[in-house]
N, C-alpha and C positions, 0 to 999 in steps of 0.2 A: 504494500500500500504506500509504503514512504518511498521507495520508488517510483512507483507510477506520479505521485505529485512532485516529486525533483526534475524527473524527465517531462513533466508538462511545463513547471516553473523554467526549468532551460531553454524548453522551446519555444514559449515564451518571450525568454528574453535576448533569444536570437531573432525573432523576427520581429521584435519591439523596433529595430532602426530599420527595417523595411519602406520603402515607400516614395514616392516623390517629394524632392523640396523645392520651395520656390514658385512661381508665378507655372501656374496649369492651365496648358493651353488647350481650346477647345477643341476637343477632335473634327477630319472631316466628315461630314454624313455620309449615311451608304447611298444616299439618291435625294438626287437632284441638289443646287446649289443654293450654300445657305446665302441669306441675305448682305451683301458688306456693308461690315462693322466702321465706314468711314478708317479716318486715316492712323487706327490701331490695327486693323484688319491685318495678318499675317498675307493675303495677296495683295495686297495697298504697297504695303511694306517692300515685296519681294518683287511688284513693279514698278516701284521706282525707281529700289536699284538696279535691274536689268536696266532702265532706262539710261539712269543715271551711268553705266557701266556703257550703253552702246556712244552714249554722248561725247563723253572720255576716247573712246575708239576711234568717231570720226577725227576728233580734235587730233589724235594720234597721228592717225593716218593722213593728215592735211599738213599737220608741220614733217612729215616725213616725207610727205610725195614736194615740199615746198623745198625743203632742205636739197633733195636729189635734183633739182630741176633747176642749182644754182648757175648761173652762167659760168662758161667753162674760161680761164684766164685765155687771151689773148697774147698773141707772139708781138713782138716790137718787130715788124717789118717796116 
């Protein structure tokens, strides 16, 4: 008997620190799409920054196609 209540009390207190911490995010539904939460929304969020990430790219790729397309020095003839 005092067994059986130490090995409940153990297991117990192994699974006492189980669990999530911190800010729990809503899962997604099995169907159809929930309504956005405005600008907390986890897809608000993850389209701005793809946006913000493609914007970055252009800018990249303009000072780089600008840089390559420097005029090429000139000979003293």
């Amino acid at each position: 008997m005092i067994r059986t209540v130490l090995a409940i009390a153990g297991l117990a207190l192994l699974t006492a620190g189980c669990g999530l911490r911190g800010d729990l995010e809503r899962p997604v539904p099995l169907w159809g799409n929930p309504p956005n939460e405005g600008p907390n929304d986890p897809r608000s969020i993850k389209a701005a920054e793809e946006e913000a990430a493609r914007k970055k790219a252009a800018e990249d790729a303009a000072k780089k196609a600008e840089s390559e397309q420097a005029p090429a020095p000139t000979s003293p003839n």
